[in-house]
Every structure is written in structure tokens, then in C-alpha cells.
N, C-alpha and C positions, 0 to 999 in steps of 0.2 A: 613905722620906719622914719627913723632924722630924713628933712630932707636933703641933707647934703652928703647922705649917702643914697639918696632917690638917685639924683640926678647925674653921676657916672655909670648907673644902672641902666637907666632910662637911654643912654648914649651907646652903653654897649650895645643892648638890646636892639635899639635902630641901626646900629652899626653892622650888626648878625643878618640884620632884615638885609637891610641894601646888599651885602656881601653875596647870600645864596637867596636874593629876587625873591623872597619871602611871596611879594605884593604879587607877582606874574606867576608865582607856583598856584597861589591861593586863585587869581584867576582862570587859571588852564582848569584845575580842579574843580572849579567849578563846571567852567566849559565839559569836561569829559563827564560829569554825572548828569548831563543832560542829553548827554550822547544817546541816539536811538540802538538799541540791539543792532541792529540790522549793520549798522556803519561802524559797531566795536567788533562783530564777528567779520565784517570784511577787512579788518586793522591788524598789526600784531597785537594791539593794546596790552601795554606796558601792568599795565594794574596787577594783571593774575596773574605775574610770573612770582618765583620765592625760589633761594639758592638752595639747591642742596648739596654745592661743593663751594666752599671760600676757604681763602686763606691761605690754600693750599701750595706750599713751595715749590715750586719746577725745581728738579735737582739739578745743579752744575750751571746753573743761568744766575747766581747772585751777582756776580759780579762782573757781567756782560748786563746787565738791565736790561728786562724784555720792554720792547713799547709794540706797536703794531702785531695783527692779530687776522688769522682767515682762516675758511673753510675748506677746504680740498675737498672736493664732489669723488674723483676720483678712487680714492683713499681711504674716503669717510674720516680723514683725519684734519688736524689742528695745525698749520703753520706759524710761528712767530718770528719775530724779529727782534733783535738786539741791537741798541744805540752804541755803546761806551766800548763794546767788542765788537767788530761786526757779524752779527752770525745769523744764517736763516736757521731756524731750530723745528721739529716735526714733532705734535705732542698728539697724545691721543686725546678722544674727546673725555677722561678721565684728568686727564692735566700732567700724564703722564712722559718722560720725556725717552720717545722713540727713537731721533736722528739729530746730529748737531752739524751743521756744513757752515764752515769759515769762508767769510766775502771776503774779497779784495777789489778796491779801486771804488768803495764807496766809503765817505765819511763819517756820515749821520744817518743813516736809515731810519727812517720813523714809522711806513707803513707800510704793510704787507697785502699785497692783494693777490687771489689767483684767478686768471680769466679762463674765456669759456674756450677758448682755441688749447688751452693747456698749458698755456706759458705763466708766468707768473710778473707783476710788476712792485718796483718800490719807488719811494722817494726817500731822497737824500736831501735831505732841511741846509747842511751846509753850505750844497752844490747848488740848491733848488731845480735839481735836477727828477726824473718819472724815467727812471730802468726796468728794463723790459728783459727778462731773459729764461730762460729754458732749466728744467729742473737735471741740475745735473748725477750722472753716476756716480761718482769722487766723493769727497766729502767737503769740497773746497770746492771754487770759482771765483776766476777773476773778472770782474766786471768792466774793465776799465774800456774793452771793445764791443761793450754790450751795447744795444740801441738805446739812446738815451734820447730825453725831449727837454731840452733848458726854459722850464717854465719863467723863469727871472727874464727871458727874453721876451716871453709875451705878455709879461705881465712883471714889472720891477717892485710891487708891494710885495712880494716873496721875500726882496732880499733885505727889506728893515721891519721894524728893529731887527739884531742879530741875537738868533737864537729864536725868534718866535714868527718863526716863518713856514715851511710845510710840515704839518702835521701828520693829517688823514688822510686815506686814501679807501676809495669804494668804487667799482667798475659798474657800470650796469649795461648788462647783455641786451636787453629788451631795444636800449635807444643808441649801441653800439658807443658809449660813451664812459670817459672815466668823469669822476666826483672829487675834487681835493680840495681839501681844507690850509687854509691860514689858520696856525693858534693862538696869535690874540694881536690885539695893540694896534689895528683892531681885528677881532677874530670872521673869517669871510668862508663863504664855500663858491668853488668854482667848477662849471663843466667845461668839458673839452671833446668834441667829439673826434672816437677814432678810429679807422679802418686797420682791423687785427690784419686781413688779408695783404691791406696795401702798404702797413705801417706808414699811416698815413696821420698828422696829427691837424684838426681843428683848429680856428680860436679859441682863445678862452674866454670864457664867459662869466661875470659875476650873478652868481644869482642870489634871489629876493632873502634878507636876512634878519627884517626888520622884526619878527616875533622868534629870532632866536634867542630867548632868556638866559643865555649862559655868561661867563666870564670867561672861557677859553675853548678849544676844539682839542681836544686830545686822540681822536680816534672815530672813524666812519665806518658802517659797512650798510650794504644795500638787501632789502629782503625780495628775493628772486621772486615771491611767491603773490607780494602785494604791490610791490614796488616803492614802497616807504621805505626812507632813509633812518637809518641809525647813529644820531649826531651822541660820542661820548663828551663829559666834560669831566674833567680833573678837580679844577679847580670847582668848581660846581656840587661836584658830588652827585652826577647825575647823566643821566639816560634820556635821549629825550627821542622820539619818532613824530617825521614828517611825512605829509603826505606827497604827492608829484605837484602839486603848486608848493612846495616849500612852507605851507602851515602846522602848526602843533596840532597832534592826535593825540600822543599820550605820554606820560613822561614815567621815570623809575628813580628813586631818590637812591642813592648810592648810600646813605648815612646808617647810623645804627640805629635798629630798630625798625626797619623800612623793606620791606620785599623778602621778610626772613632772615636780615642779615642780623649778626649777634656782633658786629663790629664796623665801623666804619672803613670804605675804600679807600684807603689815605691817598695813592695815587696809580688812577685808574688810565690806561694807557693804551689798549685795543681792545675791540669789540668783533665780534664775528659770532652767526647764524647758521648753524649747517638748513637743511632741505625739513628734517623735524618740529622746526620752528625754537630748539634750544637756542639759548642765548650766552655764549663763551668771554667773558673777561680777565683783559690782565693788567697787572697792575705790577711798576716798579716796587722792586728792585726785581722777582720774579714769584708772586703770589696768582694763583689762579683761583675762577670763581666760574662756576655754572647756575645760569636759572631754568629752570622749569616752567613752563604753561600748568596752569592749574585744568583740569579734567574738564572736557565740555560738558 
């Protein structure tokens, strides 16, 4: 090969590296094939899972954009969230769409959480607001008198840059606390501890982020069962699971060819675990994806 057509090759290629942390994927990978059995059976570890639902359109959500994504224990069903309309949406674990209920008095809803008292919470990216409210009978609810928590007060990196402010959101029962993510610029996770009983809200707290290899946070959820967090990335193309000190356990490449998939995530946007240990994704504008554990 000329070398002067090496050398725009050579740039891309580094270019691709630095983009999706080539360097820190090939790292972690490492790190996990040295992983003892013992501490990959006590993990969800990422590696065995493979889809055997993508791509799959949510009917009547194109053009409402699903982003955030949960489990309902209750239910055994799927809640999502809509940014551009606002809409809580109820899917089966099939990617089916069972219920549609129109928000009001929230701008941006980015993520969907349901906690363990039965309520359900979001955040509002525009507000940088954490709404707390009750699954209603109607098909509709306004939120505008629902209990809200103005994280932009405890914390002002929510409200810059605009538009990449709260993402994620993940509750976890065990330490009575919620988990919420910044989406980039730069991208952060924080807890806040909170009493469901007393509605009562915490500091916030930044926590440890220094081996989060990603370029942005598009979506969180918590595994009930290990306590490892599920940090999504969009921009990444990737999956990644921490442990309770906030280190890499294992990661899930969202691209094609990778975990079973025959096409890449172009933009992946909530994540959620029912009690099975399934793993539920979705992706603008409204495509759904299921992975599988592979057999012990």
C-alpha cells in the first residue's frame, strides 16, 4: 500500500480506537479472563448473555422516542418512558405494547424507575428534577403536584452543558438509596439516600468514576440479586457492570457481531433486569432487544 494512503488509514483507525476505548475494552478483557469461577458465578457477568429479541419495533412509540427502561416485580412486566411525547408506556417482557398513559407537567423524562414501596420515580433532564408518583387507573397523570426532588439544587452540574444533564436512573432497596447518572461533558454517577416512608431526600453524593470507560451514560439499572450496577452507554455501544466499590466486572459490546447481535445498537437508551436475571433494552426511536444468560 502508497504510503499516503497508509497514513489517513492509520488515523482513522486510531481515531475508532480512542472513540469506543479500544485500549480499556482490551484491558477489562483481559482482567475478566482471569476472573476465578467463583467471583464470575457470584456476578451477572456480561459475557454469556446473547439476544434472542432485537430490533424489535414497539408499536405506536416512533414517534414519542422510548429512553428509560424498568422491571415491574409486580406485574412481571416492562415499563418505559418517552422523551419527545411524554408517556409512561407498559410492554411485556416480549417487547410488546400492553398500556400507553400520557404525563403532564414533566418536560424531558429520561428515566424510569419502579421502587420497592410500589411507586414508581423519573427524572426530568430539563427540570433536573427525581418525580416520585403512584401508578395511576386513567390513562393519563398530571405530575405537576407530584413529589419532586430539584437535584440542580444539590448539586448545579445537572444543569450544564444543556441537554446533557440527567440521564439514568436506578433505585436500590438493599441501601434505601437512588443511583443517577449525568450524560456526559462530563459523564458522572451519583447517590442520594432516601427514606420511601419519610420522603425524605439525602445529599448527594459523587461517586468513584475513574474506571468508567465510557463516552456517555445513557441508562442505569440495579441487579436486586448481586447488587451490581448496570451502567448503559449509547455513544459507546456498550454494557458495562460494576461492582458495590464502583469497579468493572464485565462489560457487553452492543456492536454487531457481539453478544448474538446481527446488527449494531445505534442508540441504546434504557436498560432493565427482571428477578430471572433477563436483560431488557431499548433503543430510540422505539426498537426493543432481550438477552439471555446462557445455561449453567
Amino acid at each position: 500500500m502508497r504510503i499516503w494512503l497508509m497514513v489517513p488509514l492509520v488515523l482513522l483507525l486510531g481515531g475508532l480506537g480512542y472513540y469506543f476505548e479500544l485500549d480499556d475494552r482490551l484491558l477489562q478483557t483481559s482482567r475478566e479472563m482471569r476472573t476465578p469461577q467463583q467471583e464470575r458465578a457470584a456476578s451477572i457477568w456480561l459475557n454469556r448473555y446473547s439476544a434472542d429479541i432485537q430490533g424489535k419495533p414497539v408499536e405506536r412509540l416512533l414517534k414519542a422516542e422510548i429512553s428509560g427502561l424498568t422491571w415491574h416485580a409486580p406485574s412481571n412486566t416492562l415499563f418505559t418512558i418517552t422523551g419527545k411525547i411524554p408517556k409512561l408506556a407498559q410492554l411485556s417482557l416480549e417487547g410488546e405494547l400492553l398500556r400507553e398513559i400520557d404525563l403532564f407537567g414533566v418536560a424531558d423524562p429520561e428515566g424510569i424507575e419502579a421502587l420497592s414501596d410500589g411507586r414508581f420515580a423519573l427524572v426530568d433532564e430539563r427540570r433536573s428534577k427525581l418525580v416520585l408518583f403512584s401508578l395511576p387507573v386513567e390513562d393519563r397523570i398530571d405530575l405537576t403536584k407530584a413529589l419532586a426532588v430539584d437535584l440542580a439544587v444539590l448539586d448545579d452540574a445537572f444543569l450544564y452543558p444543556k441537554n446533557k444533564g440527567l440521564e439514568g436512573l436506578a433505585w436500590d432497596a438493599a441501601n434505601s438509596r437512588f443511583i443517577v447518572a449525568k450524560e456526559r461533558d462530563p459523564h458522572a454517577l451519583y447517590a442520594m439516600d432516601f427514606d420511601l416512608e419519610k420522603n425524605l431526600a439525602g445529599p448527594l453524593i459523587e461517586l468513584p468514576s475513574d474506571e468508567l470507560f465510557m463516552r456517555d451514560i445513557s441508562g442505569l439499572d440495579l441487579d436486586r440479586r448481586t447488587g451490581h450496577l448496570l451502567v448503559l452507554s449509547d455513544e459507546s455501544k456498550m454494557l458495562l457492570e460494576l461492582n458495590e466499590q464502583e469497579e468493572p466486572v464485565s462489560f457487553m459490546s452492543l456492536m454487531l457481531g457481539f453478544n448474538g447481535l446481527t446488527s449494531s445498537i445505534k442508540q441504546a437508551e434504557g436498560v432493565a433486569m427482571d428477578d430471572q436475571g433477563v436483560i431488557y433494552i431499548v433503543g430510540e426511536p422505539n426498537l426493543f432487544y432481550r438477552f439471555v444468560p446462557a445455561a449453567d
